[in-house]
C-alpha positions in Angstrom: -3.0 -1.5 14.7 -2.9 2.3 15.3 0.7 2.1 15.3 1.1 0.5 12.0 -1.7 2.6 10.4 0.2 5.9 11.6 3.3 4.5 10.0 1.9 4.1 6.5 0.3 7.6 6.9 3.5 8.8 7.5 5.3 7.2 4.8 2.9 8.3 2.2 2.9 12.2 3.1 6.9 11.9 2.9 7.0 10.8 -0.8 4.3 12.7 -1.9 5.8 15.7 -0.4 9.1 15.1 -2.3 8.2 17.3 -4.9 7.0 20.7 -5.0 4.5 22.2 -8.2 6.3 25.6 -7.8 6.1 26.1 -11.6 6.4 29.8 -11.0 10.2 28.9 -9.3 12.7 31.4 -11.7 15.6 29.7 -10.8 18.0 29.6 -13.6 20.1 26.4 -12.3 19.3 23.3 -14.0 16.8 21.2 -12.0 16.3 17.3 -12.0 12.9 15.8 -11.0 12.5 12.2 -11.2 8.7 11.3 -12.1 7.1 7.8 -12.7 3.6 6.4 -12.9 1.9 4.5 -10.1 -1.9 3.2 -9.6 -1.2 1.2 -6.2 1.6 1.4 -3.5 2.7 -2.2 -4.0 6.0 -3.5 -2.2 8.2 -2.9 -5.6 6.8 0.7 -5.1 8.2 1.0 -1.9 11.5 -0.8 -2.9 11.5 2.5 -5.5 11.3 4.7 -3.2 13.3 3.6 -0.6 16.1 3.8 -3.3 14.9 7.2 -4.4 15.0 8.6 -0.5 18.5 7.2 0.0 19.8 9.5 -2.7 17.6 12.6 -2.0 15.8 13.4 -5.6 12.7 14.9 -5.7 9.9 12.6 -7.0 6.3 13.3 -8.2 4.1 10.2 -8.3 1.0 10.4 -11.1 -1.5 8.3 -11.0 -2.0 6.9 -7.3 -5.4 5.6 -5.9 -6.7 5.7 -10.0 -7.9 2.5 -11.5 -5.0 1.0 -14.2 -6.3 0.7 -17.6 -3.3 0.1 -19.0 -3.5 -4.0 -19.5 -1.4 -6.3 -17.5 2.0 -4.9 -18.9 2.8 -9.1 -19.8 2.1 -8.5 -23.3 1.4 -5.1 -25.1 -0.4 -2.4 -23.3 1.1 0.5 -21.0 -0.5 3.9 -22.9 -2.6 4.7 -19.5 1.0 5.1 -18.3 1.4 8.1 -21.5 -1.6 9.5 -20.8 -1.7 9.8 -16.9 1.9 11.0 -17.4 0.9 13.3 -20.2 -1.9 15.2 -17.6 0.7 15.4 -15.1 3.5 16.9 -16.8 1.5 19.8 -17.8 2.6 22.4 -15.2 6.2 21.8 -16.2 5.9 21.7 -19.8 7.7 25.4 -20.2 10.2 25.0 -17.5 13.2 25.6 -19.6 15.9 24.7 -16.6 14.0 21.5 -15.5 15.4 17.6 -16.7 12.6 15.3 -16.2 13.8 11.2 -15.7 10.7 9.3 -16.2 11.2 5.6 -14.9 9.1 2.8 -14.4 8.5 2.0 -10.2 7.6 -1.5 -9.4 10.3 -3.5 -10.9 13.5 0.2 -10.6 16.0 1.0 -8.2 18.6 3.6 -8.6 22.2 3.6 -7.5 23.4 7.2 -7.3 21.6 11.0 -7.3 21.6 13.9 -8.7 25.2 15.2 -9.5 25.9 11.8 -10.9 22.5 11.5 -13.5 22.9 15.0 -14.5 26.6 14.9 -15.3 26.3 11.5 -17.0 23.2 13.2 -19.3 24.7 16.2 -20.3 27.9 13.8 -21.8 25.2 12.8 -24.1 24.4 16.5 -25.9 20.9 15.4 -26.3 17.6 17.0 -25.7 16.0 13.5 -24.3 18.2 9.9 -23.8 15.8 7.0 -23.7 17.1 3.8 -22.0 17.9 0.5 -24.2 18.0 -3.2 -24.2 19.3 -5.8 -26.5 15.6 -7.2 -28.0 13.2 -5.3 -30.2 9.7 -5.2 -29.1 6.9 -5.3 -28.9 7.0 -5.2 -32.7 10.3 -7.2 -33.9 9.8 -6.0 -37.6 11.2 -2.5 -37.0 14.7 -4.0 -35.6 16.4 -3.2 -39.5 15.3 0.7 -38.7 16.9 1.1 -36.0 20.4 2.8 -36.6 23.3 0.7 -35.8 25.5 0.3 -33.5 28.9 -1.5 -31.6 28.6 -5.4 -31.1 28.8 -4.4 -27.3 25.9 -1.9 -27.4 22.3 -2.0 -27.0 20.6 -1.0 -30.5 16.8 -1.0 -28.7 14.8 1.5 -27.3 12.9 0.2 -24.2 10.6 2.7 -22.6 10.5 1.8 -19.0 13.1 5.1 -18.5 14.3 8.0 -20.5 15.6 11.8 -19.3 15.1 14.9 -21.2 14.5 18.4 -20.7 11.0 19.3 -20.1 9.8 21.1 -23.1 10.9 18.3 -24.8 9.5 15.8 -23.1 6.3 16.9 -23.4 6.2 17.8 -27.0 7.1 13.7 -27.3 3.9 12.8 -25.2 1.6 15.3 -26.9 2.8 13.4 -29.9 -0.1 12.0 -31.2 -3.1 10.8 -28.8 -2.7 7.1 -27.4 -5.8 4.9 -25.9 -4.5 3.6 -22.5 -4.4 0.2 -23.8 -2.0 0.7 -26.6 1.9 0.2 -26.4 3.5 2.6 -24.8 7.1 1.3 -26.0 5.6 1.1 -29.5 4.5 4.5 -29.1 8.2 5.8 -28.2 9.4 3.9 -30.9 8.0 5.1 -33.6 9.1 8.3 -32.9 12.5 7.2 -32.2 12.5 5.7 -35.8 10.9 8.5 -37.5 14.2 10.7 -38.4 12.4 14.2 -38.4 11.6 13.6 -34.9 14.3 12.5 -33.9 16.7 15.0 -35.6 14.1 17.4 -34.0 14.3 16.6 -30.4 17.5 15.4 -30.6 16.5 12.1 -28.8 19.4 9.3 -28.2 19.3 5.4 -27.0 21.8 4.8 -24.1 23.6 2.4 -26.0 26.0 1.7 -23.3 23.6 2.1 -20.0 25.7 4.8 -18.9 22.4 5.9 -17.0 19.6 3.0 -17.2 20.4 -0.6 -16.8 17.5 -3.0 -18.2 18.3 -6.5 -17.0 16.3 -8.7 -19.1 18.8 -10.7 -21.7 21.5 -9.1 -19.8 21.6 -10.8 -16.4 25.4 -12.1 -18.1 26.9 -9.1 -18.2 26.3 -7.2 -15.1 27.8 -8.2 -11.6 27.1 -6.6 -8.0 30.6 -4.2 -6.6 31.1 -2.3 -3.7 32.5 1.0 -2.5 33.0 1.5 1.3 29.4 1.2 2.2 28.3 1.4 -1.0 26.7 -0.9 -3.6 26.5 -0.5 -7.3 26.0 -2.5 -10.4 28.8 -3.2 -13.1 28.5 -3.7 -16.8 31.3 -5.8 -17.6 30.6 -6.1 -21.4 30.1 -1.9 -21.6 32.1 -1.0 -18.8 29.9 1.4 -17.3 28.3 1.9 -14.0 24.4 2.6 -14.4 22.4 4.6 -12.1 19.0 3.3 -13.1 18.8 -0.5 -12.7 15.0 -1.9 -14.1 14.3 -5.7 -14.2 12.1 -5.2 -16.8 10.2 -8.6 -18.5 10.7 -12.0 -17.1 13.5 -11.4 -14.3 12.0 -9.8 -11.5 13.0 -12.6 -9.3 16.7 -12.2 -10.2 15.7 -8.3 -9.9 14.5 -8.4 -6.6 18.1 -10.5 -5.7 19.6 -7.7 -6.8 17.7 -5.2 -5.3 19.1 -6.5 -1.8 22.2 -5.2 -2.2 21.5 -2.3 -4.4 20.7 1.6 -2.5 23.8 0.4 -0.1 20.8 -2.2 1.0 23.6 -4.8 1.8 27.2 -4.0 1.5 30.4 -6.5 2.5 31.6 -3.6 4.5 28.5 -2.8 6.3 26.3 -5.8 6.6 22.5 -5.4 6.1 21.9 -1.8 6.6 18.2 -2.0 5.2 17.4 -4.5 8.0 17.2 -1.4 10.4 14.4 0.6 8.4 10.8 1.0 8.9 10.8 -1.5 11.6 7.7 -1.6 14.1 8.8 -2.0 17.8 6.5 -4.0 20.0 8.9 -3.6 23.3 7.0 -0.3 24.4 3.2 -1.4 23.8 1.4 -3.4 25.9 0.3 -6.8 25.5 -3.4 -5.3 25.4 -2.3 -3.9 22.4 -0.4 -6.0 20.8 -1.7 -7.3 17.4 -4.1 -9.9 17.0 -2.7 -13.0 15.4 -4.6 -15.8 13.8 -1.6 -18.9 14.0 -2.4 -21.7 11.3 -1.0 -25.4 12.0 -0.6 -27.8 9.4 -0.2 -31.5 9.9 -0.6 -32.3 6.1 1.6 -36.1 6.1 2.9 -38.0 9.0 6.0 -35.9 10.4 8.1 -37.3 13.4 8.0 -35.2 17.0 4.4 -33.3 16.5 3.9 -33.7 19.9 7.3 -31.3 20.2 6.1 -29.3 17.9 2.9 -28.5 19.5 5.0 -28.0 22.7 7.1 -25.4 21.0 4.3 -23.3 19.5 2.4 -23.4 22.8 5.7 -22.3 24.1 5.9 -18.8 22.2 6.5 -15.7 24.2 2.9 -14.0 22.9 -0.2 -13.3 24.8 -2.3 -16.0 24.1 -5.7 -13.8 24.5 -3.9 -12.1 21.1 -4.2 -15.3 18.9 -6.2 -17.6 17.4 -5.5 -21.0 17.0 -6.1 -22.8 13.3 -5.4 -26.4 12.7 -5.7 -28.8 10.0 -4.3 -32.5 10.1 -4.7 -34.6 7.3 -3.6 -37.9 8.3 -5.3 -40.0 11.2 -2.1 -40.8 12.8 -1.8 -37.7 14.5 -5.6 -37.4 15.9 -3.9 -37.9 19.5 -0.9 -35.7 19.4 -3.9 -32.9 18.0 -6.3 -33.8 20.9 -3.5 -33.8 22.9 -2.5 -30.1 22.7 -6.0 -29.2 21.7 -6.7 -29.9 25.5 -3.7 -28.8 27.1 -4.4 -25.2 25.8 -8.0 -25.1 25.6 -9.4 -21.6 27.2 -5.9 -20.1 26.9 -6.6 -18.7 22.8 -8.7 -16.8 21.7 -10.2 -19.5 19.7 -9.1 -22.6 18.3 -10.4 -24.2 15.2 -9.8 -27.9 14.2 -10.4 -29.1 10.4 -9.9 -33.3 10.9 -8.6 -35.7 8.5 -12.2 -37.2 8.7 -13.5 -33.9 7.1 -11.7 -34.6 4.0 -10.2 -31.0 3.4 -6.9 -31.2 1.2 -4.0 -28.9 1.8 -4.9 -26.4 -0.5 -8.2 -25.8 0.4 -7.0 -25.7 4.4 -4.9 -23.3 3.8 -6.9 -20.7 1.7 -9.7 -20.9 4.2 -7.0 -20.2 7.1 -6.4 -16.7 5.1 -10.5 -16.2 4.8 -10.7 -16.9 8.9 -8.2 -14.4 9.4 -9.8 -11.9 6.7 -13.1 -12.4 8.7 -11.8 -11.8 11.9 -10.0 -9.1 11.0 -6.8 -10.0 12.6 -3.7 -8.1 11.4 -1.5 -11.1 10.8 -1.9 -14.7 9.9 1.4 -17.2 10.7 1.4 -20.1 9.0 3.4 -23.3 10.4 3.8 -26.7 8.6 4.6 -29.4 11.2 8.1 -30.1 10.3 8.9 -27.0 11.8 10.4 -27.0 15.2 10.4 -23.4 16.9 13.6 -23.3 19.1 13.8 -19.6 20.0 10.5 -18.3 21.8 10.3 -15.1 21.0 9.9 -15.6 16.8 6.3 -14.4 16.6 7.6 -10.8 18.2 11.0 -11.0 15.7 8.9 -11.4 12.8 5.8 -8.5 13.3 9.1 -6.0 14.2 10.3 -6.7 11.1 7.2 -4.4 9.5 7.1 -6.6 6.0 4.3 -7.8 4.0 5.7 -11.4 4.0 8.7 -12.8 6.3 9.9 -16.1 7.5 12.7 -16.9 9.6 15.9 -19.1 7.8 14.7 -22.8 8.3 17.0 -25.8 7.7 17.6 -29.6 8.2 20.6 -29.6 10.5 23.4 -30.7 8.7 21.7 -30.3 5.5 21.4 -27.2 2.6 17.7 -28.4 2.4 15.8 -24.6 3.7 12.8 -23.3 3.7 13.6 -21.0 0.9 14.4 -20.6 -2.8 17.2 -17.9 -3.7 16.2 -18.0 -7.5 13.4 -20.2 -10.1 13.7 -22.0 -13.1 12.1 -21.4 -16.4 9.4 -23.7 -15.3 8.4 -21.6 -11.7 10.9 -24.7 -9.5 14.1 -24.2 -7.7 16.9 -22.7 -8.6 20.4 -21.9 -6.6 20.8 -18.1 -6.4 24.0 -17.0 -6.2 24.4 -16.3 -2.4 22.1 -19.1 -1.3 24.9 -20.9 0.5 26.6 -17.9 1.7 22.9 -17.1 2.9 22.2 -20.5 4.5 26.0 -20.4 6.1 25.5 -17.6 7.6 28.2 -15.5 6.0 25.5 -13.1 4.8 23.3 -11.9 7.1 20.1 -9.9 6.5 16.2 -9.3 5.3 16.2 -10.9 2.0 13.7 -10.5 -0.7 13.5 -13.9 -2.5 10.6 -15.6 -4.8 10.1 -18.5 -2.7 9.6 -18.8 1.0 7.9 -22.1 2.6 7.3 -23.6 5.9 7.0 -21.0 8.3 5.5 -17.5 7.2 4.2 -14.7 8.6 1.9 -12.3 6.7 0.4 -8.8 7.1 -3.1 -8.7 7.6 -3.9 -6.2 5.0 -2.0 -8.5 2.3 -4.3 -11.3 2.9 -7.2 -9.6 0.5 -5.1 -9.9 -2.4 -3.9 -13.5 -1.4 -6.9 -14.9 -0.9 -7.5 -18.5 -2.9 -3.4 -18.0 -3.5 -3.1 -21.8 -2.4 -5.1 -23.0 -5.4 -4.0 -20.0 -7.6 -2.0 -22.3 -9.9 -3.4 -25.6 -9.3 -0.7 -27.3 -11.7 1.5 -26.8 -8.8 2.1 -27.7 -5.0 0.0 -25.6 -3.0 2.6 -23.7 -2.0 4.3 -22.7 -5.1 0.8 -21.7 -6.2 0.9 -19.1 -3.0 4.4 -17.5 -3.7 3.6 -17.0 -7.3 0.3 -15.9 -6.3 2.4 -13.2 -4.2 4.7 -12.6 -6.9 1.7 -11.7 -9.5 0.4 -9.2 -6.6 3.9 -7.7 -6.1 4.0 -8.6 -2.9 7.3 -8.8 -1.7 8.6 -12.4 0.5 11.1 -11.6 2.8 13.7 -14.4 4.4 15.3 -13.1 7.3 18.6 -15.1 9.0 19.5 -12.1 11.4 19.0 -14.8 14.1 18.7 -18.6 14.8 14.9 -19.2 15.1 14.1 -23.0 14.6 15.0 -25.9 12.0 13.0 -28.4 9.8 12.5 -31.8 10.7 13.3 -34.6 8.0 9.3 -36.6 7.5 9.8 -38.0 3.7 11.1 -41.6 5.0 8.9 -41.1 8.3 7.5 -45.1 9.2 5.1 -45.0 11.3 4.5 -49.0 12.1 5.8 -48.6 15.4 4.3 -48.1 18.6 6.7 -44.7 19.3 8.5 -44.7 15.8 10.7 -41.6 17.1 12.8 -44.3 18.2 14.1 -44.7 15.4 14.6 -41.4 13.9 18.2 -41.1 15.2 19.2 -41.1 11.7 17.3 -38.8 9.8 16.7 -36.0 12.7 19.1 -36.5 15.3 19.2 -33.4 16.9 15.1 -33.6 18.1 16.0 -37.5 18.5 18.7 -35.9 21.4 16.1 -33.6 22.8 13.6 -35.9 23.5 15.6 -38.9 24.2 19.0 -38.0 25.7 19.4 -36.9 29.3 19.6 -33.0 29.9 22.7 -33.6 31.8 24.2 -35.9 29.7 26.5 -33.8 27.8 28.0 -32.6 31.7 29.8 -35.6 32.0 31.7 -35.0 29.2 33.0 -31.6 30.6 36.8 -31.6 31.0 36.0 -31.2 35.0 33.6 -33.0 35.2 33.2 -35.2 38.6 31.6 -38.8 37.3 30.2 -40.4 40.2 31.7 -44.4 41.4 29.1 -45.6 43.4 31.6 -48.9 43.4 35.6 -49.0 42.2 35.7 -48.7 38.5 31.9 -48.5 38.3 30.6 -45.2 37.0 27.7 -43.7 36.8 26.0 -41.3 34.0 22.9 -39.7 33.6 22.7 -40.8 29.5 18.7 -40.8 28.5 15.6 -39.3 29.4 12.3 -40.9 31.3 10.4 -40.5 28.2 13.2 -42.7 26.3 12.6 -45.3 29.2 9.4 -45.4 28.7 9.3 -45.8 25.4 11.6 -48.1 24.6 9.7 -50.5 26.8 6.9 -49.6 25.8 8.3 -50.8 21.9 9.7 -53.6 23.5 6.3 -55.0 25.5 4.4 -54.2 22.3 6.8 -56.2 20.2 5.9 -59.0 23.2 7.8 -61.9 22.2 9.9 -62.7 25.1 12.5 -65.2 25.6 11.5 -68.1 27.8 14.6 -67.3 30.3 16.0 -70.7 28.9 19.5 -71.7 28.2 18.4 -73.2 24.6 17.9 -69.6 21.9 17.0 -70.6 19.0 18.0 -67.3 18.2 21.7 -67.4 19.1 23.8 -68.9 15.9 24.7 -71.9 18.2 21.4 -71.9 19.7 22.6 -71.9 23.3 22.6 -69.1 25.9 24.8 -69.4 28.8 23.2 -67.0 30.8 20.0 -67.0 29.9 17.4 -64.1 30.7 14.2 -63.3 29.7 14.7 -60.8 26.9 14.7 -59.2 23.3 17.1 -59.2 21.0 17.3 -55.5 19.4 17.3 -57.0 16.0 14.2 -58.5 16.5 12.5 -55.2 16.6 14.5 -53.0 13.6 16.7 -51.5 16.2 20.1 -53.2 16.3 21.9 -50.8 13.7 20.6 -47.8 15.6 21.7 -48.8 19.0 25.5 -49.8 17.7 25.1 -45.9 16.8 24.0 -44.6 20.1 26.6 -47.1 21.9 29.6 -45.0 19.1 27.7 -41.5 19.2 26.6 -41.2 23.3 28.8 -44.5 25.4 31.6 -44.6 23.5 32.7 -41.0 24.6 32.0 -41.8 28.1 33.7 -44.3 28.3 37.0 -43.1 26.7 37.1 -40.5 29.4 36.8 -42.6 32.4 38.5 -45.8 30.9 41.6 -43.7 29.4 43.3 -45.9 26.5 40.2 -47.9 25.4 38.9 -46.9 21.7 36.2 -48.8 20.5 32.8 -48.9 18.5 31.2 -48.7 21.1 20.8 -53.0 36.8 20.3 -53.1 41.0 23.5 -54.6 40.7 26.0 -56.5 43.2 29.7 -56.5 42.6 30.6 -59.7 44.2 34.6 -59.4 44.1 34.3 -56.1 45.9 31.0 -56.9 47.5 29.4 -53.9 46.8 25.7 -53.5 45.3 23.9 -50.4 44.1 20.4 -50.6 45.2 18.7 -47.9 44.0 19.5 -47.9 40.3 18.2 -44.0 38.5 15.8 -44.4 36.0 17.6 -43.5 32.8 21.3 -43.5 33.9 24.0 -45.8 32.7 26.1 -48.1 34.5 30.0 -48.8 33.2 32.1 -51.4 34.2 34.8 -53.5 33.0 33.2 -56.9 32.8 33.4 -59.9 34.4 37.2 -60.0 34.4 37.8 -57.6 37.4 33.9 -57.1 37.9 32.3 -60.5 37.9 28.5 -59.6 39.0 24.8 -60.7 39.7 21.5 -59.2 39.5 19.7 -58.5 42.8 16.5 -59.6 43.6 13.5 -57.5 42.7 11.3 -57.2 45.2 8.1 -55.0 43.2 6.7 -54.1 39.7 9.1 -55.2 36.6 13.0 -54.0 36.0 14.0 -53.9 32.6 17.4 -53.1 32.0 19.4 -53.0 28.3 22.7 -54.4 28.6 25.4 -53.9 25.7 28.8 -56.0 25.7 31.4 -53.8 24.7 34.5 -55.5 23.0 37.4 -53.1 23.1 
């Protein structure tokens, strides 16, 4: 905790110090100093200023650690922002060689610095340039008094930036007073529109966004471009480059896309070159100090392979005397897997916490009182983990506290699927949308820390967040709990980061989960193959596949291979003795289409128990490749034992391994004898 606290510290005196009050300075050169208002270091504050660093200008921040009276800024409101500006510009009000640029600073990046803004404003010969968008508001009735202009220009004045010369500047906020809830954009207007003014300081819209880009009504006509290692934006209707980019109104999600790339975040040249900044590195601390983590599990609907899941998370490379353990299971079915890891790992956490199905807690209300558990314990992160999350890679708790953000989650996917844990983009009505580099996120042919309105699943989330999150699983109760948490996060301006700068896990597919069987993961080779493979197929299986490979031959033409696992063994007879209905052994089967068996055994049939399609797919997917390498020319769909033509037996069959033979042709055989306990063996006729 020391560590993060000193890093905060840090960052603040650096962008405080940016700017200097030396109003006594008699330098004659013309001087830019970018100022903006700001109660709260938010995430979109720190976006702001990382943008503002990477081109060097000086910045003064007014208003930080002061309570906002200025309204919500979702309808009319803002003059706090005038006024707190107004008080702080007053040291600079004479300085004759000073440009002020005021922008907004939770929803503004810029592109370029100094050289470029100042050069761009003096094209304009004005005293002040105020930036412009393509609506009139908040008052729609002055849109006839506003001059004219091209079809391709912006005709508004919107007052989240403008850049003028100092004296200038202030003469415009010493206006006329303005209560801190009024408009601020009204209050520029009507000076704007009032001619004497505006003949008087000279004041001009940037009609064109040569210098400020406002996105809202304008996400058509701007498109992302690169330069080397840098990133810029690109009006394609005005042809101009802006420096100031502000998702002002509705599209902060789109904003926040765009932000990604912008201040060289992400270029095609260089990769993700933000994903190396303000990280916090754990490989030099000791585990006594690592930070306390609270780890939240969520069983919320019957999900295939919990008991892996468990495994995994007990499986993570973190001290264990450094987390608590929080879980929640709605649905009975899963008491045992619970109890199960519940007593496996009891003493190893700090604590563990268990909120029952029988305790009748919904999802929503689990969830929030998970973040007030955390709160109370004062731990500095909480990780939250649905159960259709499978943690492959270990060491994802320590890859996710490095990466130093507010919210992050690992990329999450259904193998084979575009289904992530993510959403690049929303809808009008708060749902999914497809950004534009969703797929190129998902393929992996963009790799980086992503800031995106929508993360799910898997998250992990800084301790001193959790204040202002708190209740944010019920926060819109028209919506799935977790929608109401992201836009909870979203209304906070607190940023959600997706990160694919590695392979950390996939999601499990649980929507047509059945549960009526005794081990219904037998039948889940369809829907989630690849944790159907790790629990069910041999280790070694895929080694006989291997183009020098030695297959054992315990007998000519008999091979051997290692093809499932003991727990598949187990199962599968378990399924078949809780099925119970046996054949009598006799030569009469009613089951058989002629109704006669001519060698009878006491058996069942796989159709009997709802597994006949999905063992012709394991005999295609797993035999059939075996047996095209050792039975060369053969293309197909698909126990003890004594070999009586070569009078050979195996005796000591492997529990889990696969004899191949040709058949009776060239390998007529008979079972041995069993001496002790019950031998169950599954034998499939192959017709090539």
């Amino acid at each position: 905790m020391k560590v993060i606290l000193v890093l905060v510290v840090t960052f603040l005196t650096v962008v405080l110090c940016l700017a200097k009050d030396d109003t006594s300075s008699k330098d004659t050169s013309t001087e830019l100093l970018v100022v903006t208002v700001a109660t709260k270091e938010n995430d979109g504050f720190r976006n702001f200023i990382r943008s503002v660093n990477k081109y060097g200008l000086n910045v003064k921040v007014f208003g930080l650690g002061t309570e906002w009276k200025g309204g919500s800024m979702e309808s009319t409101g803002g003059g706090h922002k005038i006024n707190l500006l107004k008080e702080g510009l007053k040291p600079y009000r004479n300085k004759e060689n000073l440009i002020l640029m005021f922008v907004d600073s939770y929803d503004v990046v810029f592109t370029d610095g100094k050289d470029e803004i100042l050069d761009k404003f003096s094209k304009f010969e004005a005293r002040v340039v105020f930036s412009a968008e393509d609506t009139c508001w908040p008052d729609r009735s002055l849109a006839d008094k506003y001059p004219k202009v091209k079809d391709s220009e912006k005709r508004f004045l919107n007052s989240g930036g403008f850049i003028g010369y100092a004296k200038e500047v202030y003469e415009i906020l010493s206006n006329q007073p303005i209560s801190d809830q009024d408009d601020d954009q009204l209050y520029y207007t009507l000076i704007y529109l009032n001619r004497a003014y505006r003949h008087e300081w000279n004041i001009k819209l940037d009609t064109k966004a040569e210098i400020f880009q406002n996105l809202n009504f304008a996400l058509g006509e701007i498109t992302l471009k690169y330069k080397g290692n840098h990133s810029y934006l690109y009006n394609v209707k005005t042809g101009t480059t802006p420096i100031v980019v502000h998702g002002n109104g509705p599209v902060k999600p789109e904003f926040y896309r765009l932000a990604n790339y912008l201040a060289d975040g992400w270029t095609s040249n260089s990769g993700c070159l933000s994903c190396t900044e303000d990280l916090l590195d754990l490989s030099n601390l000791k585990e006594a100090d690592y930070p306390t983590v609270m780890v939240g599990l969520f069983v919320e609907y019957p999900t295939p392979f919990v008991r892996e899941f468990f495994d995994r998370v007990a499986a993570l490379k973190y001290p264990k005397d450094k987390m608590d353990i929080y879980i929640h299971y709605s649905v009975e079915y899963h008491q045992k897997d619970v109890q199960k890891f519940v007593d496996a790992v009891q003493g190893q956490y700090k604590s563990i916490r268990v909120i029952s199905h029988s305790d009748n807690v919904g999802e929503a209300v689990a969830k929030n009182w998970a973040i007030t558990d955390c709160i109370k314990a004062s731990c500095q992160y909480l990780m939250m983990i649905d159960s259709i999350v499978q943690i492959t890679k270990p060491s994802l708790l320590v890859d996710l506290i490095q990466q130093n953000r507010s919210i992050v989650a690992p990329l999450l996917m259904r193998p084979g699927k575009l289904w992530s844990n993510f959403w690049g983009a929303l809808n009008q009505q708060g749902y999914y949308a497809r950004s534009e580099d969703y797929m190129d996120i998902i393929d992996y042919k963009k790799v980086g820390l992503w800031n995106v309105p929508h993360v799910t699943n898997l998250i992990l989330i800084h301790g001193h967040k959790l204040p202002a999150l708190k209740d944010g699983f019920s926060f819109s109760p028209d919506y799935d709990p977790d929608i109401s948490f992201c836009q909870k996060a979203r209304q906070q301006v607190i940023f959600m980061y997706l990160t694919n700068q590695d392979r950390w896990g996939h999601l499990v597919y649980a929507d047509e989960f059945d549960t009526k069987h005794l081990h219904s993961e037998l039948f889940e080779i369809f829907n989630n193959r690849l944790d159907w493979e790790y629990r069910y197929i041999h280790s070694n299986y895929s080694k006989s596949l291997a183009t020098d490979a030695v297959i054992e031959m315990p007998c000519p033409d008999v091979y051997w291979f290692p093809i499932v696992t003991d727990t598949f063994c187990d199962e599968f007879v378990a399924e078949f003795e809780n099925f119970g209905q046996w054949s009598g052994g006799k030569n009469e089967d009613p089951r058989l289409a002629g109704g006669y068996e001519n060698v009878p055994t006491v058996d069942i049939h796989m159709n009997q128990v709802g597994l006949e399609r999905h063992w012709l797919h394991f005999l295609r997917e797993y035999v059939r490749p075996l047996q095209e390498k050792v039975f060369t020319g053969y293309f197909h769909d698909g126990g003890g034992c004594r070999f009586v033509r070569y009078n050979c037996s195996i005796t000591s069959p492997r529990k889990g391994w696969m004899f191949m033979h040709p058949g009776r042709l060239t390998h007529f055989h008979e079972g041995l004898r069993t001496t002790k306990g019950t031998r169950y063996i599954m034998i499939s006729f192959v017709d090539p």
